[in-house]
C-alpha positions in Angstrom: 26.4 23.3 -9.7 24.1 24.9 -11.7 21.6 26.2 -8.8 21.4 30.0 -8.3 20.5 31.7 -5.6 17.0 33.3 -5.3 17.2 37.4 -5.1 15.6 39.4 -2.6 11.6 39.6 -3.1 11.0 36.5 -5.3 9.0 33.8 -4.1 10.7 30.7 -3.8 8.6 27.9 -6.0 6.3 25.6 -4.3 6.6 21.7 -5.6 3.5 19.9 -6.7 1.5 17.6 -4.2 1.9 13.8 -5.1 -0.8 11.9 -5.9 -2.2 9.5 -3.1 -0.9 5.6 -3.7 -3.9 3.6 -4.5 -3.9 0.6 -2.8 -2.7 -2.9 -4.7 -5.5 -4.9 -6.1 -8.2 -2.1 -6.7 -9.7 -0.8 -10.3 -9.4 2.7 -11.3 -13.0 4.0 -10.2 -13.7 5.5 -14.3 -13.0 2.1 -16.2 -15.2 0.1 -13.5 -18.5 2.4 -14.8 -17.8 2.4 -18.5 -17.8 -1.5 -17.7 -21.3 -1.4 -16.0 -22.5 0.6 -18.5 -21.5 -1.9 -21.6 -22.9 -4.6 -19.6 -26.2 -2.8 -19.7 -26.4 -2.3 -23.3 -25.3 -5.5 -24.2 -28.3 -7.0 -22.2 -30.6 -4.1 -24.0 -29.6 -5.5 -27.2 -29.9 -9.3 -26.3 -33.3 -8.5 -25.0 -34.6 -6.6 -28.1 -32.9 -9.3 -30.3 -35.1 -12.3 -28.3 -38.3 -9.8 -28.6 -37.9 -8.5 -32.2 -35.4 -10.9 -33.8 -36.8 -14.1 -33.1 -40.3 -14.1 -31.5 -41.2 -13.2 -35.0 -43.4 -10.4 -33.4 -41.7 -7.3 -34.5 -41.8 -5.8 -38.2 -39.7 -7.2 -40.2 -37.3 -5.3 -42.2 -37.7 -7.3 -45.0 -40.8 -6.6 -46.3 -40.9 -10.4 -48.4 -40.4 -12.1 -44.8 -43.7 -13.7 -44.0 -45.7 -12.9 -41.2 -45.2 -15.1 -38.0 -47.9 -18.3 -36.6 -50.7 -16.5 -35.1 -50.9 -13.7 -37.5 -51.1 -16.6 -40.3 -53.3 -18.8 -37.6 -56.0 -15.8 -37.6 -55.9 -15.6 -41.4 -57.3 -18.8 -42.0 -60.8 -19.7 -42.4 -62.4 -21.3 -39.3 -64.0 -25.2 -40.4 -67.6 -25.1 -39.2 -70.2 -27.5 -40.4 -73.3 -25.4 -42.1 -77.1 -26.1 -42.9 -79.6 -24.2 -44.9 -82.8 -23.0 -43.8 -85.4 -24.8 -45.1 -89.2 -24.1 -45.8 -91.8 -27.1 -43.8 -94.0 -28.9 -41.8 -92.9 -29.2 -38.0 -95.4 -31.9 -36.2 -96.5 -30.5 -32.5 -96.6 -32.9 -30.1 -97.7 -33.6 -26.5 -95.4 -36.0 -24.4 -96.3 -37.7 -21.1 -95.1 -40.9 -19.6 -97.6 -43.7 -19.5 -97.9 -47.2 -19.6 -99.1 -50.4 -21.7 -102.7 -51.8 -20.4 -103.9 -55.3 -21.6 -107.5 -54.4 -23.3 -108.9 -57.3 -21.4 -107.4 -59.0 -18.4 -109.1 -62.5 -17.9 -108.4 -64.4 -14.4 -109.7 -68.1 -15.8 -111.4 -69.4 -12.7 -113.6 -73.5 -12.3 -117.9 -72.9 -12.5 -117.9 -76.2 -10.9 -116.1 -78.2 -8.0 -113.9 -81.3 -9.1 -110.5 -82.9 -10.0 -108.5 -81.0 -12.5 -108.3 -83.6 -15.0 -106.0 -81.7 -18.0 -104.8 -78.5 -18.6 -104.7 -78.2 -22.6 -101.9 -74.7 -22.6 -98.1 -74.1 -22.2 -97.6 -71.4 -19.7 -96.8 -68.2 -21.7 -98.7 -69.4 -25.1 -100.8 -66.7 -27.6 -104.2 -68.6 -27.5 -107.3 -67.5 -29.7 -110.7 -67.0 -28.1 -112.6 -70.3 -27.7 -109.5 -72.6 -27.7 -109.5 -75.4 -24.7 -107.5 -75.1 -21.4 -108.7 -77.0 -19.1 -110.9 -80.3 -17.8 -112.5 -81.1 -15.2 -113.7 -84.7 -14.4 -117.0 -84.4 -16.3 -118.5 -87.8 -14.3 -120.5 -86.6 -11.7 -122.2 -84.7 -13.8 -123.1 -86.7 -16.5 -124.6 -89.1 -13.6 -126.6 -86.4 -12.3 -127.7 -85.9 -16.1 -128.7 -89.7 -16.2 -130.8 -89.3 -13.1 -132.6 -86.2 -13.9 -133.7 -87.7 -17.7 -134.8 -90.6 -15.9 -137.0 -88.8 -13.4 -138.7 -86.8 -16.6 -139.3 -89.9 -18.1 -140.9 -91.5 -15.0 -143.0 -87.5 -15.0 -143.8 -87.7 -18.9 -145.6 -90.8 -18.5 -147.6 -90.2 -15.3 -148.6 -87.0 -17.2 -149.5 -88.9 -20.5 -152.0 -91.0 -17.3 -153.3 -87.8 -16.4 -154.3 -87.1 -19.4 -156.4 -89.6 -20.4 -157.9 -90.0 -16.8 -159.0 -86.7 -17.4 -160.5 -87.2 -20.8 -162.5 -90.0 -19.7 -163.7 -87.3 -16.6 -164.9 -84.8 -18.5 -166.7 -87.0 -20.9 -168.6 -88.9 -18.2 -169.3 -85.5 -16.2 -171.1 -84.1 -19.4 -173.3 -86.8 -18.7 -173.7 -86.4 -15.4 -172.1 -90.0 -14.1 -169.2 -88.4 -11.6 -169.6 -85.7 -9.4 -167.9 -82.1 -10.7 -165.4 -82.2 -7.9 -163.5 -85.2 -9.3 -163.2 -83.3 -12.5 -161.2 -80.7 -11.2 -159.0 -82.5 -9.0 -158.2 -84.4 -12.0 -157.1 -81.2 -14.1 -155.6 -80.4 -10.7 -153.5 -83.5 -11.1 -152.4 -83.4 -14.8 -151.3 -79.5 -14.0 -149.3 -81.2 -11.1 -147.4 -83.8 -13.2 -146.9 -80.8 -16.2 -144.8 -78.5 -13.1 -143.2 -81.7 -12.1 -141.9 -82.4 -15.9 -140.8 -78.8 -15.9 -138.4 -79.1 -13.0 -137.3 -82.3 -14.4 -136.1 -80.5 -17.4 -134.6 -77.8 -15.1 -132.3 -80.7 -13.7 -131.2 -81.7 -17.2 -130.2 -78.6 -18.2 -128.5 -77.5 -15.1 -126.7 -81.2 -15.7 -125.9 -80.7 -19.0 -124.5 -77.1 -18.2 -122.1 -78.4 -15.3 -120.6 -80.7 -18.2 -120.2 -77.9 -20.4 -118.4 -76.2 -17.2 -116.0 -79.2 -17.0 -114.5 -78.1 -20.3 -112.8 -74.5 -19.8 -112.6 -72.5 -22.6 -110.9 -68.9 -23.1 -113.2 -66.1 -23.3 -110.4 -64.1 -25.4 -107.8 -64.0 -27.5 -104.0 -63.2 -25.5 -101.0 -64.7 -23.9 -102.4 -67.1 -20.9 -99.4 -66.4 -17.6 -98.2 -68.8 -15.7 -100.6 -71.8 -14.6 -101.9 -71.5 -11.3 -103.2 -74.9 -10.1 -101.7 -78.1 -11.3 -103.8 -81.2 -12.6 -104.6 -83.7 -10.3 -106.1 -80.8 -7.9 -109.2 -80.5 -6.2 -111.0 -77.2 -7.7 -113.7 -75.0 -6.4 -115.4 -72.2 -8.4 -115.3 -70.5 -4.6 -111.2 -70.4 -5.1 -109.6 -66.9 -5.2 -106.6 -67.6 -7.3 -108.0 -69.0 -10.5 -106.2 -71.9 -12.9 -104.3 -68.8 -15.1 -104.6 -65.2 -16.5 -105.2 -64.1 -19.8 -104.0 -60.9 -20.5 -105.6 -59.6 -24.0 -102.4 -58.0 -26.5 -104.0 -57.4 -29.8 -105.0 -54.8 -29.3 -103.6 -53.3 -26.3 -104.0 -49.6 -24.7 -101.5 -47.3 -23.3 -102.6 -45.0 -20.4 -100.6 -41.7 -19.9 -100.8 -38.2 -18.8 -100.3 -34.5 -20.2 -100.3 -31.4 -18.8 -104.2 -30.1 -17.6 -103.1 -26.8 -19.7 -103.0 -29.0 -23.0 -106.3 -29.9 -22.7 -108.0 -27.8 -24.7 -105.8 -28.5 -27.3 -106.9 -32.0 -26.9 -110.5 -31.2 -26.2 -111.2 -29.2 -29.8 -109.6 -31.6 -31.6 -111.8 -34.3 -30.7 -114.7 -32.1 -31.2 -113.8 -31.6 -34.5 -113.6 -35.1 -35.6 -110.2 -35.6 -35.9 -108.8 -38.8 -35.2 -105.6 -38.2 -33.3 -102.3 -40.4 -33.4 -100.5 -41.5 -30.8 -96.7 -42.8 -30.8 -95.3 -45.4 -28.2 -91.4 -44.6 -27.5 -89.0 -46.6 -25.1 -87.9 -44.8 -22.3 -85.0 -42.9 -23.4 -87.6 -41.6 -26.0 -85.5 -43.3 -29.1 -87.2 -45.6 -30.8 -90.7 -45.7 -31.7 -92.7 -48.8 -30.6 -95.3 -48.6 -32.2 -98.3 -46.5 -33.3 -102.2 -45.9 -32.4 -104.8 -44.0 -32.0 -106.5 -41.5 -28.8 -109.1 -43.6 -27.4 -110.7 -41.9 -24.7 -109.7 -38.6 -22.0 -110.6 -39.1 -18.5 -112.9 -37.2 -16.9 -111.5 -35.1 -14.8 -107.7 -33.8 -13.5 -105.8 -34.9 -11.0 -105.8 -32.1 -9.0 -102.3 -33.5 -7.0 -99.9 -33.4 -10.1 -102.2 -31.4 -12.3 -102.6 -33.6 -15.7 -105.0 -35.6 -17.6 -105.1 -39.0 -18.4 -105.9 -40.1 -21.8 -106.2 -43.6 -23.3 -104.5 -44.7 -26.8 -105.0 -47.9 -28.4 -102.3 -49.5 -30.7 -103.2 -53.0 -33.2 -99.9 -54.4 -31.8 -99.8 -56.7 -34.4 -95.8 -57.2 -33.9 -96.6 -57.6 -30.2 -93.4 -54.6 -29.6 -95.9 -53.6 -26.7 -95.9 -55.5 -23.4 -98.5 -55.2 -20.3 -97.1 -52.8 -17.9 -94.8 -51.6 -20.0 -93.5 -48.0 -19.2 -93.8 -45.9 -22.1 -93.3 -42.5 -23.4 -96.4 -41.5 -25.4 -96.4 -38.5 -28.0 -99.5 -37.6 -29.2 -99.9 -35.2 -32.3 -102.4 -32.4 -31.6 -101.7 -30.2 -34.8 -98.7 -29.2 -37.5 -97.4 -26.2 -37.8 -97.6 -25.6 -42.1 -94.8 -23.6 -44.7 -92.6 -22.0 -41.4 -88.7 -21.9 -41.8 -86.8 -25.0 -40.3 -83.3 -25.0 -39.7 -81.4 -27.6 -37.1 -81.6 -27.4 -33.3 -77.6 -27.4 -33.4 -78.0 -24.0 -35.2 -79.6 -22.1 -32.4 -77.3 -20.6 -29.5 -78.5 -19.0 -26.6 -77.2 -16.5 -24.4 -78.6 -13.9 -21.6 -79.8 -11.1 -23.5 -81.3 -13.1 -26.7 -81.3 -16.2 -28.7 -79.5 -16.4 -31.8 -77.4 -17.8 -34.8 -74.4 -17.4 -36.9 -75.6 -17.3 -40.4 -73.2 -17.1 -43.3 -72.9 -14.5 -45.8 -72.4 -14.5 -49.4 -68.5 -13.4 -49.1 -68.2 -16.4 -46.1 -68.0 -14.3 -43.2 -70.6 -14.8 -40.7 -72.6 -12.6 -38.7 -74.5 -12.8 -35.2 -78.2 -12.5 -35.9 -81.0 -12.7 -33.2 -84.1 -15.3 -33.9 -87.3 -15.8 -32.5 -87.7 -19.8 -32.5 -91.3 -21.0 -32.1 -91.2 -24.5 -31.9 -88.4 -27.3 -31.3 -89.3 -30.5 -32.6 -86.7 -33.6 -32.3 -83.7 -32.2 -34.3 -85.4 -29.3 -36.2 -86.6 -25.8 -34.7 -89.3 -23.5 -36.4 -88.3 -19.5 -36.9 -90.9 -16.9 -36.3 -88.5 -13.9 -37.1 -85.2 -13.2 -37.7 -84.4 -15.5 -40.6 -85.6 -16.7 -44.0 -85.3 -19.8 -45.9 -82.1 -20.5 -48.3 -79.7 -18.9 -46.0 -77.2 -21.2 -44.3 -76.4 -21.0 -40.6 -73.6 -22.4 -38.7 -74.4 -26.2 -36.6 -71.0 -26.6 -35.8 -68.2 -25.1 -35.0 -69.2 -21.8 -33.5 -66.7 -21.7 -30.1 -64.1 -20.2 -32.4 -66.7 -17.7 -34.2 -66.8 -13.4 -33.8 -68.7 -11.0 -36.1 -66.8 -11.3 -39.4 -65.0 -14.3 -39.3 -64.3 -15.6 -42.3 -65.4 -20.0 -42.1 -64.8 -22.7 -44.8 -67.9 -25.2 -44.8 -65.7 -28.6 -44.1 -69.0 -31.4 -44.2 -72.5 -31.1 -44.7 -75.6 -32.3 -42.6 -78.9 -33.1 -43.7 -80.4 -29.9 -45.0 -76.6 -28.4 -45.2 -74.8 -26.7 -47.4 -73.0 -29.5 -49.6 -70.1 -26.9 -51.1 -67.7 -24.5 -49.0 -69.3 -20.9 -48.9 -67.5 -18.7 -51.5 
């Protein structure tokens, strides 16, 4: 053997310490964290490759890659439809609701009791003034007429008696042969038979009349309603209802109201002469019916709802008005002369001011405030804040901020027919 033995003093040699035995199935502790940490970094990268490389957000290394959507999306001119601001006339009007009022409404009524013989009219029919609608069994009367001549005639010649009795009197009493007495009572006599012929004639006329009552003829020209009594009927003129109504169409009024402030408006304009027009709209204020003149102003205000009435009256000659028609009636009290005009679209609104996008020369647009004075139909009239020839935005402004560049896509009336450049 080659072991020798230790001298005295030396130490003898201590052996190392064994490691301890991990147990089967475990991972050495170091290998387990550098495996956490490539994890980790491997996720870093994926999450700055979704971020940079492909949301298109990023910088791009390339400097001839083009930008991504929304950076191209906010380089593109925003479509709005312009108009230009025009120099004009802007119409002021006063609107109130009213209603169509027959000039004339006729209820046709009998003067005289009888049978309805005829009615001459189809319900509904445009008569003129004077035409025939009616008869009534003219007989009685005419006998009545018969007896009344005959009693003047049996009158006329007991007067033509009296007459010559009386003659014959006054020639004897100039000779004294009758007493003056009989004289008299003679003149008394042929005054008697003169009354008598008078009421004669009375009856003849008042005859005569009842027969031109028995023939019923309209007092003016309109539409006659529905007919009331049928023929064959007894009539009296005592009857409430009447045979028909004739409501009067040409021309016809319209009756409506405006606020009690307007009325001095109203008020100087008549004074000065001017004849004021007057326009008849449906009710959704659309169409215009047709168109007249102020007639009259009531006198006085209704002191419940605070307006006027006035009175306008309109030809009608196309019969577009109907009686108790509801109407909207705008009348024109004055015109505002040479202000600028641009489209109601144009004008936006918000809580600190009113105001519009107007387009510059280089097509960018800008947010200008405006003082309107006046908005009439589809046009509003600037005091301040704008001038004529410069073209404001009418459609299209959701998408517009200070200096956004816009491409004019269509033009309006008034508009801008070519893109701004």
């Amino acid at each position: 053997m080659n072991s020798s033995s230790a001298g005295p003093g030396s130490a003898e040699p201590v052996p190392p310490e064994p490691a301890p035995e991990e147990p089967l199935g475990s991972v050495p502790r170091r290998p387990r964290r550098r495996g956490l940490i490539v994890a980790a970094l491997l996720g870093a990268a994926v999450l700055l490759y979704l971020l940079f490389g492909r949301g298109g957000r990023g910088p791009s290394k390339d400097p001839k890659t083009p930008a991504g959507p929304d950076r191209a999306a906010a380089a593109r001119p925003i479509p709005v439809v312009a108009a230009t601001a025009r120099t004009g006339d802007l119409p002021v009007y006063l609107t109130g609701l009213g209603n169509a009022v027959p000039l004339n409404t006729v209820t046709i009524r009998t003067r005289v009791d009888g049978q309805l013989m005829r009615v001459n009219f189809r319900e509904g029919q445009l008569i003129r003034a004077g035409d025939l609608l009616a008869e009534i069994d003219p007989r009685p009367f005419q006998v009545q007429l018969t007896q009344a001549q005959g009693q003047a005639a049996k009158d006329q010649a007991a007067l033509q008696n009296a007459k010559v009795d009386l003659q014959r009197y006054q020639t004897l009493a100039a000779q004294d042969a009758i007493p003056r007495q009989q004289l008299d009572t003679q003149a008394a006599t042929v005054r008697q038979f003169e009354a008598a012929l008078q009421s004669d004639q009375g009856q003849i006329d008042s005859a005569k009349l009842n027969i031109a009552y028995s023939r019923i003829a309209a007092p003016v020209a309109g539409r006659v309603g529905l007919r009331l009594v049928d023929p064959g009927n007894i009539v009296h003129a005592t009857d409430s209802n009447g045979l028909v109504v004739i409501t009067q169409l040409q021309p016809i009024t319209v009756i409506f109201t405006v606020p009690a402030d307007h009325l001095p408006e109203v008020m100087g304009a008549l004074r000065a002469g001017r004849r004021l027009e007057v326009d008849a709209y449906d009710r959704e204020l659309k169409n215009r019916l047709a168109t007249g003149t102020l007639l009259a102003v009531d006198n006085q205000i209704d002191p419940a709802t605070g307006t006027v009435r006035l009175k306008s009256e309109f030809p009608n000659a196309d019969g577009a008005l109907f009686p108790n028609q509801f109407v909207n009636a705008r009348l024109l009290v004055d015109t505002l002369r040479g202000v600028v005009l641009v489209p109601s679209a144009a004008i936006q609104r918000s809580p600190q001011s009113t105001f519009t996008w107007v387009i510059k020369p280089d097509s960018t647009v800008e947010m200008r405030d405006i003082e309107p004075q006046l908005t009439e139909a589809d046009s509003t009239a600037i005091r301040r804040g704008l001038a004529a020839g410069e073209n404001v935005v009418t459609d299209g402004v959701d998408k517009l901020q200070p200096g956004s560049k816009v491409a004019v896509q269509a033009a309006g009336p008034g508009a801008s027919r070519k893109p701004a450049s």
